[in-house]
NULOGU-303946 format. One record per residue (C-alpha): x, z, y; residue in three letters. Coordinates in steps of 0.001 Angstrom, whole numbers, padded with zeros to 6 digits, always signed. Last residue first. Layout:
N
XZYALA
...
This chain:
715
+000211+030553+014430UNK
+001532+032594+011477UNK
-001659+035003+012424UNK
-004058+032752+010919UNK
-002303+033637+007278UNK
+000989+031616+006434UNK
+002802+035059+005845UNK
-000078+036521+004098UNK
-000553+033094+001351UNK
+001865+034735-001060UNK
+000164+038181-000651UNK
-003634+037126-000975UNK
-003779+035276-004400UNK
-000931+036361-006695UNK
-000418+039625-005974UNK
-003819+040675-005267UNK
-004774+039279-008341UNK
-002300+041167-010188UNK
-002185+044745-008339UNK
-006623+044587-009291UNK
-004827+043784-013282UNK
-002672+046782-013202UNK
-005626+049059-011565UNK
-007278+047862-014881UNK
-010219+045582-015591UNK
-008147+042922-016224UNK
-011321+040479-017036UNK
-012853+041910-013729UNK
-009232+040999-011712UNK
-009122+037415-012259UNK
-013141+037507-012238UNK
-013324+038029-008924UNK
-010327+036141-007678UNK
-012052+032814-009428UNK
-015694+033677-008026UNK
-015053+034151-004653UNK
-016056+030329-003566UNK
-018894+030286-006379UNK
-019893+033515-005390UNK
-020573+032521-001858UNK
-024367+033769-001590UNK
-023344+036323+001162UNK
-021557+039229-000617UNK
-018769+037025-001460UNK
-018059+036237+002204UNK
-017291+039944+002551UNK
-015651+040613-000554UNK
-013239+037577+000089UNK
-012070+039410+003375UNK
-012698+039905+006813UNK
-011381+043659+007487UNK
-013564+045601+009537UNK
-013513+046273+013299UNK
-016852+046092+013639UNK
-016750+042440+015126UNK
-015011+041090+011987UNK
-017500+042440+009437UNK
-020148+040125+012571UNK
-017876+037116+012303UNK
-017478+037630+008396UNK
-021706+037443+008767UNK
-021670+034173+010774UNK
-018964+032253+008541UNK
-020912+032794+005670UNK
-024167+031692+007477UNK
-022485+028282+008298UNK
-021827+027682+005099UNK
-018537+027848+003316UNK
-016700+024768+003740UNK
-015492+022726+000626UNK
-017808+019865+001577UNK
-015721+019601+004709UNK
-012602+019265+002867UNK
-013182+016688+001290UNK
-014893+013603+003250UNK
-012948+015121+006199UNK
-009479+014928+004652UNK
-010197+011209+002662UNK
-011164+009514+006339UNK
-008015+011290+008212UNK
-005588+010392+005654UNK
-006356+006913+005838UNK
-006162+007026+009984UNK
-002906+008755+009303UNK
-001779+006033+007150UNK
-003102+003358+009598UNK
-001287+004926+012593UNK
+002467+004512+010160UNK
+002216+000638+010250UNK
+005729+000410+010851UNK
+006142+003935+008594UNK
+008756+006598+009339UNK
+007185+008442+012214UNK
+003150+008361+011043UNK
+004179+009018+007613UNK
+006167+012500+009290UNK
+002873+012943+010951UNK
+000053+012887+007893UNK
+002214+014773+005474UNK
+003646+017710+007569UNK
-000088+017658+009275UNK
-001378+017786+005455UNK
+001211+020108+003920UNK
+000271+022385+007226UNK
-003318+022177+005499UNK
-002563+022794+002716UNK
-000771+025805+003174UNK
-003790+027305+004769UNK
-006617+026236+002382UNK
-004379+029023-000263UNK
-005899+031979+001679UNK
-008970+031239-000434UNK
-012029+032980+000630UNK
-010310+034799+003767UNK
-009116+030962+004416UNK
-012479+029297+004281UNK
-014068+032009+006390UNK
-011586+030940+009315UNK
-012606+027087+008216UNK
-016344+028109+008835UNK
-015583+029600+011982UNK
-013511+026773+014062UNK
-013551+028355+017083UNK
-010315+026132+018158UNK
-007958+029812+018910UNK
-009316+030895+015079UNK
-008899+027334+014070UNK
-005079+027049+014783UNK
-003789+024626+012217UNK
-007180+022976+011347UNK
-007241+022135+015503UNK
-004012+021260+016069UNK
-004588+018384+013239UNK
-008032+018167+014602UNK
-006380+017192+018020UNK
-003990+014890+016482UNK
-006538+012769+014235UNK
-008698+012000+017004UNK
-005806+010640+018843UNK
-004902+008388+016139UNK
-008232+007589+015815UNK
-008666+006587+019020UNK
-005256+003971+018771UNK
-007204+002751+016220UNK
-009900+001975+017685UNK
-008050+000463+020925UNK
-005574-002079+018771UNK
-003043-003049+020795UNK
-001154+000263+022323UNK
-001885+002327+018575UNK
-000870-000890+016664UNK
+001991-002080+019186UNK
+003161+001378+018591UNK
+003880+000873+014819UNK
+005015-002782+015118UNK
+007400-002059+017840UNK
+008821+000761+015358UNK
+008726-001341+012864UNK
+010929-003987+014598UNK
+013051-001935+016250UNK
+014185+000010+012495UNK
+014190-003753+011195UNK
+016967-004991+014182UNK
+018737-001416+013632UNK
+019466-002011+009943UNK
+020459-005929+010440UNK
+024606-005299+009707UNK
+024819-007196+006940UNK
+025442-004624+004306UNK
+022282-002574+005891UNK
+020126-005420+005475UNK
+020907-005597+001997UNK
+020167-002168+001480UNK
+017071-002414+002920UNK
+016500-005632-000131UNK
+016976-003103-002701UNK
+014146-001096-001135UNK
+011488-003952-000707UNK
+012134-005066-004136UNK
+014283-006986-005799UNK
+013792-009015-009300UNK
+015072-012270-007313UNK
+017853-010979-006574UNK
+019143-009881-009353UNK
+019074-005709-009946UNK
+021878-003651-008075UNK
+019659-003828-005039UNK
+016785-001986-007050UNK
+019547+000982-008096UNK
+020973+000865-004682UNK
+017088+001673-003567UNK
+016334+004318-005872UNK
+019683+006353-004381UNK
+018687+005724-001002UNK
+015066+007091-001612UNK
+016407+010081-003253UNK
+019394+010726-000426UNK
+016896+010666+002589UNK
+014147+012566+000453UNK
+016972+015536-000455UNK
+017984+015421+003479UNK
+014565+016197+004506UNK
+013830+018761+001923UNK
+017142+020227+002765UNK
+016790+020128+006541UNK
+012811+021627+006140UNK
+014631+024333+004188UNK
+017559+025268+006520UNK
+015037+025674+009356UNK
+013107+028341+007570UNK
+010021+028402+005739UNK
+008020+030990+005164UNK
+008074+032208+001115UNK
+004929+032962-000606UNK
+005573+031019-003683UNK
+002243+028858-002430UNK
+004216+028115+000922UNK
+007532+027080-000617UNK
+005951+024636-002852UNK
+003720+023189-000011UNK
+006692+022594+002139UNK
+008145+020856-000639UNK
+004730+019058-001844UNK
+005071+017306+002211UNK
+009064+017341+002537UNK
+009490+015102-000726UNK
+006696+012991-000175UNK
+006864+011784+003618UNK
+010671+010083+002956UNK
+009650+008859-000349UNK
+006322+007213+000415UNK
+008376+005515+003802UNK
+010474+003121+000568UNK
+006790+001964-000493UNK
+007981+000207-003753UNK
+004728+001431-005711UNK
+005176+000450-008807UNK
+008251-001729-010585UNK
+009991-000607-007315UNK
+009856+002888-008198UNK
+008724+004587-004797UNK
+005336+005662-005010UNK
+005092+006190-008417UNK
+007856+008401-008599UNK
+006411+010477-005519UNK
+003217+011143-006854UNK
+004432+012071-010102UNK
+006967+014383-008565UNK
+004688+015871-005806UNK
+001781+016269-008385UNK
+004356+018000-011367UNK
+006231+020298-007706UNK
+002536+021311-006863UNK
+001882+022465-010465UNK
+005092+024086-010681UNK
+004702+026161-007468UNK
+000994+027039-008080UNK
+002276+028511-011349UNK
+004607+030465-010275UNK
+002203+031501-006977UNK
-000274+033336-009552UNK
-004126+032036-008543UNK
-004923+028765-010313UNK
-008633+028763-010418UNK
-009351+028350-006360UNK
-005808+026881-006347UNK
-007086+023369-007863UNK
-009604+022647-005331UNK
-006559+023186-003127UNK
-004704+020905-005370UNK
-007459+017903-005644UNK
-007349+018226-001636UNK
-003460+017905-001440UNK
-003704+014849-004070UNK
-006668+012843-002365UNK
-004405+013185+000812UNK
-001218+012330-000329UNK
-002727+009064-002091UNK
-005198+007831+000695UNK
-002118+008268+003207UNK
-000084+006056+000615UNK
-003046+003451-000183UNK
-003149+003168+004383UNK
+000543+002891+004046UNK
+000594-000141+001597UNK
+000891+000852-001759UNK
+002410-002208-004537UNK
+002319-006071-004228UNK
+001593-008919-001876UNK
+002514-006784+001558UNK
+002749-007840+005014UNK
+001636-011414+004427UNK
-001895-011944+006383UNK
-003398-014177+003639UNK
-001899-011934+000529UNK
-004151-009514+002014UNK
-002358-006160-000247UNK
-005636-004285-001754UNK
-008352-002377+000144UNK
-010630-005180+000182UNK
-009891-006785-003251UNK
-009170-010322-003690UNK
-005275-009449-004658UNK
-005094-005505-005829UNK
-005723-006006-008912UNK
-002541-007047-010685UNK
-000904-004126-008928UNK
+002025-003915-011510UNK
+000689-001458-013932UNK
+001668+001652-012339UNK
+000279+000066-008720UNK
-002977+000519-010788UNK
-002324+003604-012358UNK
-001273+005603-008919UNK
-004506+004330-006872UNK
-006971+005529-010225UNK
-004825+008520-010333UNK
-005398+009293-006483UNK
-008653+008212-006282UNK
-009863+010663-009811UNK
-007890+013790-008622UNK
-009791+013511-005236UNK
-012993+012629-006604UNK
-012457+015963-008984UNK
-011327+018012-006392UNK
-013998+017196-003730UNK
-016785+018067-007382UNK
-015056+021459-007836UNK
-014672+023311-004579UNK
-018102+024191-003973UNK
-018450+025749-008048UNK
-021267+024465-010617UNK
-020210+020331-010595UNK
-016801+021445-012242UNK
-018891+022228-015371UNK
-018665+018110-015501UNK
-021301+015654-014976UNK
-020955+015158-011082UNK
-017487+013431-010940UNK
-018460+011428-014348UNK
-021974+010038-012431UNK
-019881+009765-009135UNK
-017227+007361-011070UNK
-019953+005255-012773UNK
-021834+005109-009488UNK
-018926+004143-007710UNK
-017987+000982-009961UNK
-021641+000135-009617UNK
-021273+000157-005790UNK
-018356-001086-005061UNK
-019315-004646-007454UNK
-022667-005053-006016UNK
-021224-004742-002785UNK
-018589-007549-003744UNK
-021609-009449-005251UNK
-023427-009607-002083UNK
-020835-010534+000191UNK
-019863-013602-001852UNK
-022979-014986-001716UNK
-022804-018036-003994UNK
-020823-016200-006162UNK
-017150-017209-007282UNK
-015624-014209-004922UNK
-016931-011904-006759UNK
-014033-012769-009793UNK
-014380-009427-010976UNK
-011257-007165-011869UNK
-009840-008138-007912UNK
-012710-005035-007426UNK
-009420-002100-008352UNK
-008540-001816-004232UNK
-012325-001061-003470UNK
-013037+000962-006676UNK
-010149+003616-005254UNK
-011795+003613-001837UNK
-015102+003424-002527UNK
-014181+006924-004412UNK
-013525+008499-000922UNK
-017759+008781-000582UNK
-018521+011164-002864UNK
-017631+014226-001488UNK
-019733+012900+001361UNK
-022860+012575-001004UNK
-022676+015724-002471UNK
-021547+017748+000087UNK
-024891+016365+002478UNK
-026959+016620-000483UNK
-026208+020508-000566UNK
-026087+020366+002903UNK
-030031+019582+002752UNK
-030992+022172+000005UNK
-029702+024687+002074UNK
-030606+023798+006216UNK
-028426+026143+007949UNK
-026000+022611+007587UNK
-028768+020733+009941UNK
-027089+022757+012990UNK
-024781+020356+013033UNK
-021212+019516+011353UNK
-022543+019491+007679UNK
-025111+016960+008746UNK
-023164+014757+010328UNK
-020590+014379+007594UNK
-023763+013935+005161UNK
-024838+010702+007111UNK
-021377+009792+007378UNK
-021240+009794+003422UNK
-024490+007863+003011UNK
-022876+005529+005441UNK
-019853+005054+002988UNK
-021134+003057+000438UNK
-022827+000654+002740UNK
-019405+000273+004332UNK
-017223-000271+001238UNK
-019468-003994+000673UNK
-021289-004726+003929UNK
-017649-004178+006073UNK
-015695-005921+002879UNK
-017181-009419+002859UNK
-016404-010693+005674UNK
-012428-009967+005372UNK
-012816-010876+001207UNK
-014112-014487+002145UNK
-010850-016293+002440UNK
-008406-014570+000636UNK
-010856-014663-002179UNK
-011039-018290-001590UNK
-007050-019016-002107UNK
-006553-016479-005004UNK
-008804-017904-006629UNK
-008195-021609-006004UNK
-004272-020822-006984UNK
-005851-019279-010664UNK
-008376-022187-011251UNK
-005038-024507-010448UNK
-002791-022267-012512UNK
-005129-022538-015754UNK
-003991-020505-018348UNK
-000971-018650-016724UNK
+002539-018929-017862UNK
+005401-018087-015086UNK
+006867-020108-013024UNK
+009531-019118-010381UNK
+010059-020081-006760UNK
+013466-018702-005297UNK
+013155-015769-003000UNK
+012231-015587+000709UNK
+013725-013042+003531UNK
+016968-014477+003562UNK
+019552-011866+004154UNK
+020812-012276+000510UNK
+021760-015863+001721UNK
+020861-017884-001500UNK
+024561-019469-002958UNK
+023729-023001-003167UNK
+023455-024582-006431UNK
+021141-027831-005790UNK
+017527-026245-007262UNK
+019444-022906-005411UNK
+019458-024432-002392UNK
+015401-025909-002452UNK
+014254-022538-003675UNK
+015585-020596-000835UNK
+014439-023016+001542UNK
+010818-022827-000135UNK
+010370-018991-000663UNK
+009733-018391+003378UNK
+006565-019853+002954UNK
+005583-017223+000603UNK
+004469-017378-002660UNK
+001020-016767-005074UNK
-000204-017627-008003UNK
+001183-015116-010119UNK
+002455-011867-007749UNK
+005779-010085-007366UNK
+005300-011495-003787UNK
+009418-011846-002485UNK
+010461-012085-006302UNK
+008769-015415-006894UNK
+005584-016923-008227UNK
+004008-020284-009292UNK
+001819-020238-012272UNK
+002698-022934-014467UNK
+001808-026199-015913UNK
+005033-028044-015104UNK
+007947-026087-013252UNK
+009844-028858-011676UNK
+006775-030523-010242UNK
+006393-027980-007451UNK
+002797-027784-005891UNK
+002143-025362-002814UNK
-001302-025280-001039UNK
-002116-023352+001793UNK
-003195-019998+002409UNK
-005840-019744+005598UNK
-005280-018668+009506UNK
-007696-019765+011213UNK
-008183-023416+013531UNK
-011046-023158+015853UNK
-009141-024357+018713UNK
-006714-026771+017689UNK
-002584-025115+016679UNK
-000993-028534+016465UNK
-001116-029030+012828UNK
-003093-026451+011347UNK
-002571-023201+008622UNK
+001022-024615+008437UNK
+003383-025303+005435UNK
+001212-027358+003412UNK
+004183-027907+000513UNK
+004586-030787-001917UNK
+006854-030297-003954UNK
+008790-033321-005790UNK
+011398-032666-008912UNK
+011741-036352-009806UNK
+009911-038314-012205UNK
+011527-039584-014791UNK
+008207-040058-017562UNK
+006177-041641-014907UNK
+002678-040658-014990UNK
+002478-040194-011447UNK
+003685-043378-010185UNK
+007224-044879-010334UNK
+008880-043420-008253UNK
+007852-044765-005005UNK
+004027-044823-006218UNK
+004382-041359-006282UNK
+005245-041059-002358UNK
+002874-043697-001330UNK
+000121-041481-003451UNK
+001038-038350-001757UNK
+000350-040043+001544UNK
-002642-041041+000570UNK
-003535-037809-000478UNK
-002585-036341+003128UNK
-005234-038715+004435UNK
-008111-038085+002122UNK
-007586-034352+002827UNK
-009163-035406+006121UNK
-007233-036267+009888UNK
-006875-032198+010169UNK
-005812-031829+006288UNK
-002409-033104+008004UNK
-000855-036581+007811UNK
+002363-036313+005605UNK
+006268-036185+006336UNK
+008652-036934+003950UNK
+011306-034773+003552UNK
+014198-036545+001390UNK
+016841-034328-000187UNK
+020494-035309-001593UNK
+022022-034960-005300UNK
+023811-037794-004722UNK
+022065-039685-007023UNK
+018574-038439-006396UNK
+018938-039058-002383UNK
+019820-042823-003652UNK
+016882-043341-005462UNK
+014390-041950-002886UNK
+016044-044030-000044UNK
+015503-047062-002355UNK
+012401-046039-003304UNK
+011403-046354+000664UNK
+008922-044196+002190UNK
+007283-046119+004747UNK
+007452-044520+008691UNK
+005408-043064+010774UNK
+005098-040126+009963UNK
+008784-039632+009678UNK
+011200-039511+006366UNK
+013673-037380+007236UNK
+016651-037360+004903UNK
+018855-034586+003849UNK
+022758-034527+002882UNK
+023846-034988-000730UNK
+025856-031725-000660UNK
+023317-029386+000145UNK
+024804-026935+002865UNK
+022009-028903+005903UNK
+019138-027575+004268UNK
+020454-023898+005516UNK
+019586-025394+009294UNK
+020557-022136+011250UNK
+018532-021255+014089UNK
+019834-019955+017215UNK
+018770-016826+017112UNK
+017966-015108+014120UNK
+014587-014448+013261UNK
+014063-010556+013576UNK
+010653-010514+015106UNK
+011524-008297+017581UNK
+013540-010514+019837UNK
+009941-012093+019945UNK
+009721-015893+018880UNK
+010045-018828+020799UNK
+013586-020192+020235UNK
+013396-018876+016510UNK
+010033-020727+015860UNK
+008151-019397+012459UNK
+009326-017817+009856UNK
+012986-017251+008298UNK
+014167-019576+005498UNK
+016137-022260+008347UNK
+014663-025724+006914UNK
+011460-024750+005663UNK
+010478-022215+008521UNK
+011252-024680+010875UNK
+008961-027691+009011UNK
+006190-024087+009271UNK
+006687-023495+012882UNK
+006595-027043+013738UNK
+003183-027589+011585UNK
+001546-024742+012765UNK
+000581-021144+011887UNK
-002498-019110+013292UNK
-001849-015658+014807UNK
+001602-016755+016131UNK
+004863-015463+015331UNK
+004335-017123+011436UNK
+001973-016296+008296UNK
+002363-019280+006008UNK
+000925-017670+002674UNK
+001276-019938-000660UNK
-001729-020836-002846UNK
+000245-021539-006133UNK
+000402-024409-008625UNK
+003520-025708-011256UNK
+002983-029247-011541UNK
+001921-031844-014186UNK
-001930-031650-013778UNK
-001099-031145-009826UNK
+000109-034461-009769UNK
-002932-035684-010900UNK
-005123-033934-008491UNK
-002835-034646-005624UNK
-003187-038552-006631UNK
-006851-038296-006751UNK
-007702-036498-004040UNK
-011174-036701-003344UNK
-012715-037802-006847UNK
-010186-035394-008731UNK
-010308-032701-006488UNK
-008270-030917-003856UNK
-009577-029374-000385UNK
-010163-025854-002132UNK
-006702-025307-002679UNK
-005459-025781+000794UNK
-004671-028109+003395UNK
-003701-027229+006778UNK
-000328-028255+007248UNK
+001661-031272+005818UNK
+005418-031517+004404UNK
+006154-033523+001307UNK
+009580-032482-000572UNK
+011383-034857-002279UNK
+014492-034208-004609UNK
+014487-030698-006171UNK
+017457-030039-008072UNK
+016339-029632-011972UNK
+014740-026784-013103UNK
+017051-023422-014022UNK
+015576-022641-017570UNK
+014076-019411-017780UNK
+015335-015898-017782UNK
+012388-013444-018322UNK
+011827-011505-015468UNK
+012298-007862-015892UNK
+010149-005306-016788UNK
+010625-001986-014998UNK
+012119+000602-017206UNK
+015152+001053-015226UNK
+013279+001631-012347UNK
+010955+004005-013768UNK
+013673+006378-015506UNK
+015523+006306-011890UNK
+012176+007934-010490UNK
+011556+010106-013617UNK
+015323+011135-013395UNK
+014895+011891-009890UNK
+012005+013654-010252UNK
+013660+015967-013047UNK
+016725+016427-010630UNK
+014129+018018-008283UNK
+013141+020345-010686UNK
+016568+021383-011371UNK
+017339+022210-007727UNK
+014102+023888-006899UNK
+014634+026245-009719UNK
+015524+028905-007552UNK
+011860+027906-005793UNK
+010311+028904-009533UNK
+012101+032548-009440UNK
+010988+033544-006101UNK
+013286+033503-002938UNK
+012986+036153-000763UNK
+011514+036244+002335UNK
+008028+036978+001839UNK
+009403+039783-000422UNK
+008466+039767-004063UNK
+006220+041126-005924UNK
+005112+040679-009956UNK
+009011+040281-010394UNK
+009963+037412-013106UNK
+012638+038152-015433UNK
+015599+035401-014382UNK
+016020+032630-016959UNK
+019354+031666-018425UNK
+031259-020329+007801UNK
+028770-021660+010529UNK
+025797-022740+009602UNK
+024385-026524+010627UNK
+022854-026956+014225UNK
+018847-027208+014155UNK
+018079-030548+016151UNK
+016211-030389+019184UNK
């Protein structure tokens, strides 16, 4: 059926204060929270812009096939593809549709309207408009179909160019043999004079479907994409913020501006740029086979890592803990473990995927990087005290996370934990399981943190620095562009502030925290929509969808994405679960007999705050994310692998029992007089290196009153 054309002065600081007061560094609150938003804005302005390059010329032919990618071109195979790739701009472009593999109908659709796949057959929730609108149909010249069937005619060629028209020719798929599809390139070439020819038109040639008809067998692959208006270049655009790589979606806008049509701003897809690159073909294959091979390569490759660490969780959770040389090994090597993650999304620095077992070398890759990381993790004086070596792996994910979206996530593509440029959701920046890696890895590093840092000023400002730097990165659209990072960051390291100062939080505050990230992200996100187009993010382009009227069509559609996840996809649906009981758990683990974490709080009453900054994290990133389950999955992993290891042992937790059976108070000099020094440690000396009554008022100032109203009793 054919696709109908559109329509038309500083306070002096009290040693005390009450619980319910408000302490000198929360009265601050406002100003420090002005300094994040200047570091946020400061980031977005600073983002580098794309350079403004020559508009190409309108583009005249475009060749449509499905299933062929980079690796089905060569000079001996494809002769006239090869050649006209010498003089093209390259990328491997991803043709995710409705379906789990993409077609040929979906993809000629996608080309013609801008949005993906079939609009008559795809869910309400997909957000394709409905009926279609043919945007081809505003270029002046008209468009010409050019069937399978049928010659292509220089005369039909000729005439498209001077009326500044389009011809779509249409090419046998890789299914017949890349052979055939070369051939077809060749009849098109010889049309205009061959490749060499010094007027050659702007042609692309576009495999817009991962198979023709949808065979059995077929999988879901990046194709190839070759535009000869952009010669010897990297293809990219502003919808992947990546070199080498585009979208589908990025052809129709590309084809109206080539012709100067206005781009619909609702148009998910951005005009094709180029930008320099050495050798875009080598750079297209790349990307193409480590799209391919990363899936089966990254269960042998992060998994072997973590097993030692699941050994250790075991270990620390059974009987074996009683065991001391044992749990020590057991901390160790499950303290260890989260720094897979940070080496996982960094491994696009070596090309693994060139090996003859692909598999191989990506382990080879986690594990060395890992090693390096444990060996500086272990080698410090940190190494001496329980909480030291979880703080340090934490501190070291999160910054190595944070500097590599920083730097424009060049390394993310062809790395397991990185954005799959192959399934679409994401090409740059954190996805939601990075983010729930991030707030995680940060809370632990700042409990480990507390155990040295004891006055609640200082806790305050060094929780507000981590929330604002984890935060800005998050949500500058240079970096992170994660518009839910905002939302959960603000409330989570506010709630955390409040807690350290040792103030309880009322109603009014969780309202102003959550109305303060509301009006941060919003204001980052005009800023990005005030940039050009094509230099948008995912937060500029909200706003866009709030101008025309599509804000509740994306709010259904991640929010059927987020419980399709937990509803669709069993384990993590479990872990989800999983993750709620412990969450009740940790929060109530007198009531959930959870000894060792009762004896973690009389050692450091700090562990409480925390962990309600954890649940405040973990939950409100469940509710404002579309893939909101894998965050808290993410969280989950990185909370267990260090935390546990900060556990007294269980022989600690046995003897406060026993002070708490006689009616005594369970304190840190109870667990310190059972082989805990290095948890006590900290408070003890705070008030030994006083050693006046002044000093003892000091430490118990700082450490035990701010945390009393948040003590097990709070619950």
């Amino acid at each position: 059926m054919p696709i109908p054309p559109p329509t038309s002065p500083a306070r002096p600081r009290a040693r005390r204060a009450p619980a319910a007061g408000i302490t000198g560094p929360v009265r601050r609150a406002p100003a420090l929270l002005g300094v994040l938003a200047a570091l946020v804005l400061g980031l977005l302005v600073a983002a580098p812009a794309h350079a403004e390059d020559e508009v190409p010329g309108p583009v005249t032919v475009v060749v449509v096939t499905a299933g062929l990618t980079w690796e089905d071109v060569s000079a001996s195979g494809t002769p006239a593809l090869s050649c006209l790739a010498g003089r093209s701009g390259a990328a491997a472009m991803n043709t995710t549709s409705t379906t789990p593999v993409s077609t040929r109908a979906q993809g000629l659709e996608t080309v013609h309207t801008g949005y993906r796949g079939l609009a008559a057959q795809a869910p309400r929730s997909a957000g394709i408009p409905t009926p279609a609108v043919d945007r081809l149909a505003e270029i002046p010249g008209g468009v010409t179909e050019v069937p399978l069937d049928a010659p292509v005619d220089p005369a039909t060629i000729r005439e498209a160019q001077a009326r500044d028209g389009l011809v779509v020719v249409q090419a046998p798929s890789a299914d017949a043999g890349p052979a055939a599809v070369d051939a077809r390139v060749d009849e098109v070439l010889r049309a205009v004079g061959g490749c060499d020819a010094e007027d050659l038109p702007r042609a692309i040639v576009a495999s817009v479907g991962s198979t023709d008809t949808g065979r059995a067998g077929a999988r879901q692959q990046l194709q190839l994409l070759l535009d000869s208006g952009l010669p010897h270049q990297a293809l990219t655009s502003g919808a992947t913020h990546q070199s080498g790589i585009v979208a589908l979606t990025d052809i129709a806008p590309t084809i109206l501006a080539s012709h100067d049509r206005a781009v619909p701003s609702v148009l998910p897809g951005q005009p094709v740029q180029g930008v320099d690159a050495s050798d875009p073909e080598r750079l297209a294959l790349d990307r193409t086979e480590a799209a391919r091979v990363v899936d089966a390569a990254t269960l042998p490759a992060l998994g072997s890592w973590m097993v030692p660490g699941v050994l250790g969780l075991i270990v620390l959770l059974t009987p074996l803990a009683r065991r001391p040389r044992l749990a020590a090994v057991a901390r160790t090597v499950l303290a260890l473990a989260p720094l897979g993650a940070a080496v996982g999304l960094c491994a696009g620095l070596v090309p693994w995927w060139r090996a003859d077992s692909p598999a191989l070398a990506l382990t080879g890759v986690v594990w060395a990087g890992s090693l390096l990381l444990s060996a500086f993790a272990l080698a410090g004086p940190w190494r001496r005290r329980r909480y030291g070596v979880p703080g340090v792996v934490g501190a070291l994910v999160v910054g190595i996370i944070l500097l590599e979206s920083a730097t424009g996530s060049r390394l993310q593509l062809g790395s397991p934990l990185g954005a799959q440029a192959q399934s679409g959701g994401r090409y740059y920046g954190l996805s939601n399981h990075l983010a729930g890696v991030v707030f995680a890895g940060a809370l632990m590093a700042l409990l480990a943190l507390f155990s040295r840092v004891t006055r609640p000023r200082t806790r305050v400002l060094t929780t507000v620095a981590v929330g604002a730097v984890v935060a800005g990165v998050c949500v500058a659209p240079s970096m992170g562009a994660d518009f839910g990072s905002m939302l959960v960051a603000v409330p989570t390291f506010g709630i955390l502030a409040l807690l350290v100062s040792g103030i309880r939080p009322k109603v009014w505050h969780v309202l102003a925290l959550g109305a303060g990230s509301v009006v941060a992200v919003l204001a980052v996100s005009v800023a990005d929509w005030l940039r050009p187009p094509e230099q948008r993010s995912h937060l500029g382009r909200f706003i866009d969808d709030m101008l025309s009227g599509e804000l509740v069509t994306v709010i259904v559609r991640k929010l059927a994405q987020n419980i399709g996840m937990v509803t669709g996809i069993w384990p993590l649906g479990l872990l989800v679960l999983v993750a709620l009981a412990l969450t009740v758990a940790m929060l109530m683990p007198r009531r959930a007999r959870l000894h060792r974490l009762v004896a973690l709080d009389a050692a450091l009453p700090a562990a409480r705050p925390v962990r309600i900054a954890l649940a405040v994290g973990a939950w409100l990133g469940y509710a404002v994310n579309d893939t909101g389950p894998v965050l808290v999955a993410a969280m989950l992993g990185v909370v267990l692998a260090l935390l546990v290891p900060m556990l007294p042992g269980p022989e600690v937790a046995d003897a406060q029992g026993r002070v708490g059976a006689d009616g005594g108070r369970p304190g840190s000099a109870d667990v310190a007089g059972h082989g805990t020094a290095d948890v006590e440690r900290p408070g003890a000396t705070d008030v030994a290196r006083s050693g006046t009554a002044d000093g003892a008022r000091s430490d118990t100032a700082d450490v035990e009153r701010p945390d009393a109203p948040t003590g097990s009793s709070a619950v």
